[in-house]
DRENDO-1510 file (C-alpha; in Angstrom, 1 decimal, always signed):
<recs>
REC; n; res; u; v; w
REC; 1; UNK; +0.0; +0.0; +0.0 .
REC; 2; UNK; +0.9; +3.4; -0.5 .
REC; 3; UNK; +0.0; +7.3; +0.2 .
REC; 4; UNK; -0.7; +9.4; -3.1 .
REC; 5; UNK; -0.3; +13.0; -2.5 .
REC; 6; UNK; -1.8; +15.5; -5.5 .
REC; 7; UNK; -1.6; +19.2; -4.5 .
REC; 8; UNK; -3.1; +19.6; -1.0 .
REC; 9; UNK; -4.9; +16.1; -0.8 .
REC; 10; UNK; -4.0; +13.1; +0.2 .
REC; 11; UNK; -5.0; +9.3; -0.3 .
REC; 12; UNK; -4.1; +6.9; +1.9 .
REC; 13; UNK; -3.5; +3.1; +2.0 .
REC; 14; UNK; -3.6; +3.0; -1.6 .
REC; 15; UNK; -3.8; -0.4; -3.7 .
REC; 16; UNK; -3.9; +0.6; -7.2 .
REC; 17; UNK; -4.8; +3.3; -9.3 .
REC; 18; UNK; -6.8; +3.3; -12.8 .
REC; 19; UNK; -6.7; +5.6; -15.9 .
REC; 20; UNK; -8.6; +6.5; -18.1 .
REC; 21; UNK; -6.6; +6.9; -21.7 .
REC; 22; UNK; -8.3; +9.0; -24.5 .
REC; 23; UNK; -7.3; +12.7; -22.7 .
REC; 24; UNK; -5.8; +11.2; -19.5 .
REC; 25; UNK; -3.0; +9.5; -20.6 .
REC; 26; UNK; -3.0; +9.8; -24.9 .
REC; 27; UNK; -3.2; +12.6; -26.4 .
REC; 28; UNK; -5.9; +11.2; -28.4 .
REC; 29; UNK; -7.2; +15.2; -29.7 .
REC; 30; UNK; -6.0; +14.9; -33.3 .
REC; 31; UNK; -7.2; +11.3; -33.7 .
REC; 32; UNK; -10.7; +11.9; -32.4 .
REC; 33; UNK; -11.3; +15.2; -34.1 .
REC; 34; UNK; -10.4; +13.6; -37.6 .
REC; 35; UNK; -12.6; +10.2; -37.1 .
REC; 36; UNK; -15.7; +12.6; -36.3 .
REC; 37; UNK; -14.8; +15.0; -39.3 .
REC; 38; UNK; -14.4; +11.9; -41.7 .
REC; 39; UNK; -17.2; +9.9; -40.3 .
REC; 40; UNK; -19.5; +12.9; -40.4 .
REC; 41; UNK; -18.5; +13.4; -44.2 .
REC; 42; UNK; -18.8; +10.0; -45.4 .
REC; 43; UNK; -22.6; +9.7; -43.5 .
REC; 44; UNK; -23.5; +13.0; -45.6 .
REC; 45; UNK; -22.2; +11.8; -48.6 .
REC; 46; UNK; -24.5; +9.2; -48.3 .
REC; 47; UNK; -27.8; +11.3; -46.3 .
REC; 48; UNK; -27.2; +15.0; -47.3 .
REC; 49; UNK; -27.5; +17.3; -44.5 .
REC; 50; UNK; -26.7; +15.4; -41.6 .
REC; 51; UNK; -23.0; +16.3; -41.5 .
REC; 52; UNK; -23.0; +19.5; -39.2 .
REC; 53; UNK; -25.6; +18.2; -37.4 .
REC; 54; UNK; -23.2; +15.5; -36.4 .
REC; 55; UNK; -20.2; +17.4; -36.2 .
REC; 56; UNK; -21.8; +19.3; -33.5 .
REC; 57; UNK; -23.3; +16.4; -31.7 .
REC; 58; UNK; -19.6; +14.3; -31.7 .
REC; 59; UNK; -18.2; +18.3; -30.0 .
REC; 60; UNK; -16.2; +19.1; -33.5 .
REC; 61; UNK; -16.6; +23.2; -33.7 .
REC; 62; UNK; -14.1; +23.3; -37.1 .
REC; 63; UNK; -11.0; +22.2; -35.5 .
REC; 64; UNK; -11.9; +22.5; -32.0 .
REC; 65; UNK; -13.0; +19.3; -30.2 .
REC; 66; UNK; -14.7; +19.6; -26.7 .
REC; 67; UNK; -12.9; +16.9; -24.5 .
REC; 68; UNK; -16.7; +16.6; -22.9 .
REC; 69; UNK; -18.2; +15.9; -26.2 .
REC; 70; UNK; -19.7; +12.8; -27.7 .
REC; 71; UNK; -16.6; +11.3; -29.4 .
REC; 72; UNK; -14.4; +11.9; -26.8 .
REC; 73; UNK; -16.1; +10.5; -23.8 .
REC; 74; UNK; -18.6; +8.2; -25.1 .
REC; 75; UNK; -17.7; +4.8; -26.4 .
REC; 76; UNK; -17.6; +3.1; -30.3 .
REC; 77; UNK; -21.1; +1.6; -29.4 .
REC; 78; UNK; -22.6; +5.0; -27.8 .
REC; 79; UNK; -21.1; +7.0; -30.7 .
REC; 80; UNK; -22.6; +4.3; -33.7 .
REC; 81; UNK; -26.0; +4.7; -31.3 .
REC; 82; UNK; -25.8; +8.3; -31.7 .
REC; 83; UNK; -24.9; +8.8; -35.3 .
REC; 84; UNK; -27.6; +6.6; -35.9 .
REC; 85; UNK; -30.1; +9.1; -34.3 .
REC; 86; UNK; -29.4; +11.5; -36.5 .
REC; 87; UNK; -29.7; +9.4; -39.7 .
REC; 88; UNK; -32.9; +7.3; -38.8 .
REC; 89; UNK; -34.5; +11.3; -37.9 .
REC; 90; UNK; -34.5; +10.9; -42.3 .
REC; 91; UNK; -36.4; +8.2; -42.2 .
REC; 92; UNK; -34.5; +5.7; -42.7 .
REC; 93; UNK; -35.0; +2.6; -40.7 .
REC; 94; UNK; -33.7; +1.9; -37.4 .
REC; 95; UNK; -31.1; -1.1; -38.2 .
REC; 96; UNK; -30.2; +0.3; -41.3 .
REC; 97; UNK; -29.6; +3.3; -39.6 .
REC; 98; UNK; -27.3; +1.7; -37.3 .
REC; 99; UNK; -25.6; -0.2; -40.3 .
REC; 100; UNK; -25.1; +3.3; -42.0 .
REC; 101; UNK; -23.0; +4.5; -39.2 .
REC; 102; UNK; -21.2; +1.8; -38.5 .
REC; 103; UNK; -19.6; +1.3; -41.5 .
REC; 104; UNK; -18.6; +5.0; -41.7 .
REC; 105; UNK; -16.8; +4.9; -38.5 .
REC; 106; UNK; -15.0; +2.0; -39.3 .
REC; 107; UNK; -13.9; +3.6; -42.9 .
REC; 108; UNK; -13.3; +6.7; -41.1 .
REC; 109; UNK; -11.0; +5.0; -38.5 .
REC; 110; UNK; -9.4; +2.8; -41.9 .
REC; 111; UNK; -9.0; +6.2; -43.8 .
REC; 112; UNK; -7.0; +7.8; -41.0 .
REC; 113; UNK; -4.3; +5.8; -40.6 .
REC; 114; UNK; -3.4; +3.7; -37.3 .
REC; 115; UNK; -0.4; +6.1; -36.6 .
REC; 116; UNK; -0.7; +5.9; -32.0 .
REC; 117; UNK; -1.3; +9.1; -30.8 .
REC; 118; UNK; +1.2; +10.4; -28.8 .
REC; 119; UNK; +1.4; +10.3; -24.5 .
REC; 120; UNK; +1.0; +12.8; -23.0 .
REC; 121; UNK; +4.3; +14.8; -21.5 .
REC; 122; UNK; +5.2; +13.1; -18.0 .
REC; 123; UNK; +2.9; +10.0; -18.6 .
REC; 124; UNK; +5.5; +7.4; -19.1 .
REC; 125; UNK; +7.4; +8.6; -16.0 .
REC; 126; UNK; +4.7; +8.5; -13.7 .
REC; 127; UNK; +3.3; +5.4; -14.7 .
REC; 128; UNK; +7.2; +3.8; -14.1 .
REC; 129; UNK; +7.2; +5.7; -10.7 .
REC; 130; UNK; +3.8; +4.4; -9.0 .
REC; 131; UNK; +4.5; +0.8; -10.3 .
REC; 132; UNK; +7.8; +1.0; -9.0 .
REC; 133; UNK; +6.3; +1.8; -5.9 .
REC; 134; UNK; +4.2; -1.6; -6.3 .
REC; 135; UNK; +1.0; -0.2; -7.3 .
REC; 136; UNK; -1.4; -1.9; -9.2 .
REC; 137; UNK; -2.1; -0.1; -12.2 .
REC; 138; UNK; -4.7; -0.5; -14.9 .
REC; 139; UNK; -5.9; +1.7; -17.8 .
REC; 140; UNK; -9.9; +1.2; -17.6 .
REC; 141; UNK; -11.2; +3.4; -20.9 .
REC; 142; UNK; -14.3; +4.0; -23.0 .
REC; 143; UNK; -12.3; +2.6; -26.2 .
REC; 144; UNK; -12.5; -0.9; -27.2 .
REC; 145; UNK; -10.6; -3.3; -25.3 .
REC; 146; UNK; -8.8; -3.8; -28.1 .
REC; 147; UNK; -7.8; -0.1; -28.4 .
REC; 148; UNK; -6.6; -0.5; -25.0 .
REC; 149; UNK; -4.6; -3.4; -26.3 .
REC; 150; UNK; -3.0; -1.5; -29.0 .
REC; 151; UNK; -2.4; +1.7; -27.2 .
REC; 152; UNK; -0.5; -0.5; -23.9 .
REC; 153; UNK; +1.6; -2.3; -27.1 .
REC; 154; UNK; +1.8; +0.7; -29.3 .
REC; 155; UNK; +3.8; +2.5; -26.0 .
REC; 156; UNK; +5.7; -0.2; -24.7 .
REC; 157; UNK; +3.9; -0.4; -21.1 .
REC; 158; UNK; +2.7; -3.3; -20.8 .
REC; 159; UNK; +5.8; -3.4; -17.6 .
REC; 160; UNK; +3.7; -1.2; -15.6 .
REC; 161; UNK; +0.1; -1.8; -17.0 .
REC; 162; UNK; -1.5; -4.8; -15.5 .
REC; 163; UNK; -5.2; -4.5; -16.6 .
REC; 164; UNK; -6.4; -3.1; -20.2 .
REC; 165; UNK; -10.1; -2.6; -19.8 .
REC; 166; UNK; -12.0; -1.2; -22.6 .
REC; 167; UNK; -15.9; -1.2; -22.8 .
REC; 168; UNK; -17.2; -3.8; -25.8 .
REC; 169; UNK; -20.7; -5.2; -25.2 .
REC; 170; UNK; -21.2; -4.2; -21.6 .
REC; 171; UNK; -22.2; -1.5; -19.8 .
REC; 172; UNK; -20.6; +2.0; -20.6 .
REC; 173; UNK; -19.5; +4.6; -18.3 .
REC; 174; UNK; -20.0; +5.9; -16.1 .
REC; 175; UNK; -21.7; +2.4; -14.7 .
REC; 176; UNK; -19.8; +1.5; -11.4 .
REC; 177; UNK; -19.9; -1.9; -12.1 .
REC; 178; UNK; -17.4; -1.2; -14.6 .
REC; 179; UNK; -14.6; -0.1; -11.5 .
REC; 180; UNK; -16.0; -2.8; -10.1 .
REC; 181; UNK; -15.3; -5.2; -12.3 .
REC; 182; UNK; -11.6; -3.5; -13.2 .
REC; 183; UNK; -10.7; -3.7; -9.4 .
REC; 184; UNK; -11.6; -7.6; -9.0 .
REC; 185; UNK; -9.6; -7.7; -12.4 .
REC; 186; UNK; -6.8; -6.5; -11.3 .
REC; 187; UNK; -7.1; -7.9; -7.7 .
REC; 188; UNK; -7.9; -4.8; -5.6 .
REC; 189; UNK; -10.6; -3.3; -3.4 .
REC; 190; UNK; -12.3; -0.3; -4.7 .
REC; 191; UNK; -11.9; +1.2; -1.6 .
REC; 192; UNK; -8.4; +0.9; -1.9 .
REC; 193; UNK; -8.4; +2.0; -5.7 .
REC; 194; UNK; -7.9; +5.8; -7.0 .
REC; 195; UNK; -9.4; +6.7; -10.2 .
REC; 196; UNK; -7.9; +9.4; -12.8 .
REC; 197; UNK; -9.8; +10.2; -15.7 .
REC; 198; UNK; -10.6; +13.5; -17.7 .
REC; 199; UNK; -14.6; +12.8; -17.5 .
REC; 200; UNK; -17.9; +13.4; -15.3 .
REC; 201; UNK; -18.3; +10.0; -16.3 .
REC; 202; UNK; -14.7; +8.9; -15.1 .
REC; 203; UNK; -15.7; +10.9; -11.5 .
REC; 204; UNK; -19.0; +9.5; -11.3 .
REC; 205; UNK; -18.2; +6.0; -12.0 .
REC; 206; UNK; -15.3; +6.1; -9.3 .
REC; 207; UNK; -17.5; +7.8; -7.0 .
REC; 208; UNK; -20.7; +5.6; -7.0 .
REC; 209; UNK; -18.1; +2.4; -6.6 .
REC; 210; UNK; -16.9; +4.0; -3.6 .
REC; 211; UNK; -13.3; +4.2; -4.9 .
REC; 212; UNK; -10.8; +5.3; -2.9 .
REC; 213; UNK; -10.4; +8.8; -4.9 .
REC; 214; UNK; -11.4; +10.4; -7.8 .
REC; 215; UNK; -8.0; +12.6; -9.6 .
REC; 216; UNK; -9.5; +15.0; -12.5 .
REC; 217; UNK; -7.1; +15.9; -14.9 .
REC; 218; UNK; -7.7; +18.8; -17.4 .
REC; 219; UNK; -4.9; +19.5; -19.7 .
REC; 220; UNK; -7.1; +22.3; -21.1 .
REC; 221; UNK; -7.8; +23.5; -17.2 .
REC; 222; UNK; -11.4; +23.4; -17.6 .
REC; 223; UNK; -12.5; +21.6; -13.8 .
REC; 224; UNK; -16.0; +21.6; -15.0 .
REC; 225; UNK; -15.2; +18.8; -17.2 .
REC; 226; UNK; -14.4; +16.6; -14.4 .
REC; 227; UNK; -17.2; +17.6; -12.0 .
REC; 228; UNK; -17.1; +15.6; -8.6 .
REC; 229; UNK; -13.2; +15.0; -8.8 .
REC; 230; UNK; -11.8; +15.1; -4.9 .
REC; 231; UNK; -8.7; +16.9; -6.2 .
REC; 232; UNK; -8.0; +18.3; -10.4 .
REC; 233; UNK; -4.7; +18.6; -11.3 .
REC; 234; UNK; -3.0; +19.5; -14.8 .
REC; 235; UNK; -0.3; +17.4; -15.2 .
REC; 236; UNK; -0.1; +14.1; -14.1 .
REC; 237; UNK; +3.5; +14.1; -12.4 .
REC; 238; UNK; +1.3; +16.2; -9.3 .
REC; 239; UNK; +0.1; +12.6; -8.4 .
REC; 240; UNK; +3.2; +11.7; -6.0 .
REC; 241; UNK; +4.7; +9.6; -3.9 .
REC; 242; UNK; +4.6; +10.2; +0.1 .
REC; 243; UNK; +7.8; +8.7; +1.2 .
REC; 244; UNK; +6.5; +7.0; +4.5 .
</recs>
């Protein structure tokens, strides 16, 4: 166990810690904004006049996306749920809908590339500090599992990473079964278990699983985008180490 120390608050009898990754860890800004743009434009091609409409309901303002928005917080089913929305409001039918958006996503995410966003600055050192401390860590993210998969291999940390959770069929954030289920993963209590995301969903999942902590972080320093955080920091090297 450990105490965790970020600006004036402090945790302790810590076990583990999990993190989100899309705006926690990766600098995922540039990927996301360019899947929405390109998904939107391949769903008008097809249904004309449906692209702004889901440009602003993914959070893409030209090339501005809102790290609270729909394609940054929500995950690949929510997002294909939502762009379906907007297409069966044409009439078209519901599964067809669905079908519709599907397939543009996954062109979208083709058309891009698979170049790995980058970390963010400090990311790679903390993560090597807490597990050298022997912490538990555990990346816990609305992406696919897969996603997860590729982002832990893509970065080399699968030496400090023990769990890569993603949400597939399951319940979404911010469900608390989901912490749940991450903690008896990676063999923990949630009560011994911080929880550092860049979400309301992140903060309410942690929260209503009666984690041990809930750490915001807002690169953009926005604390209303992680509403319910016991403590928001900016970078993640302010989560330290108490030497006991």
């Amino acid at each position: 166990m450990a105490t965790i120390k970020c600006r004036n608050i402090t945790f302790a009898n810590i076990q583990g810690i999990l993190f989100d990754k899309n705006g926690t860890l990766e600098d995922s800004e540039v990927y996301l904004r360019s899947l929405g743009q390109r998904g939107a434009r391949m769903i008008d091609a097809q249904i004309p006049g449906t692209g702004e409409p889901l440009l602003m309901a993914f959070g893409i303002n030209s090339d501005r996306l809102d790290p609270a928005g729909l394609i940054s917080v929500a995950s690949r089913r929510e997002t294909e749920v939502a762009a379906a929305a907007y297409i069966a409001e044409t009439g078209r039918g519901w599964f067809e809908s669905l079908k519709i958006a599907r397939q543009a996503l996954d062109e979208a995410e083709q058309f891009i590339g698979q170049t790995p966003s980058p970390l963010f600055v400090g990311s790679l050192e903390v993560l090597q500090s807490l597990s050298a401390a022997g912490l538990k860590l555990g990346i816990l993210s609305a992406a696919t599992t897969e996603e997860v998969e590729k982002f832990v291999a893509n970065h080399q940390l699968s030496d400090y990473i023990q769990l890569e959770m993603g949400v597939d069929e399951g319940p979404s954030k911010p469900d608390p079964i989901l912490f749940v289920q991450a903690c008896q993963a990676l063999g923990v209590e949630p009560a011994a278990t911080l929880m550092v995301g860049d979400s309301v969903g992140d903060m309410q999942m942690a929260r209503n699983a009666k984690a041990a902590g809930c750490i915001g972080i807002t690169w953009v320093g926005k604390s209303d985008h992680v509403r319910g955080a016991d403590v928001v920091i900016n970078q993640l090297d302010e989560i330290q180490i108490v030497e006991e």
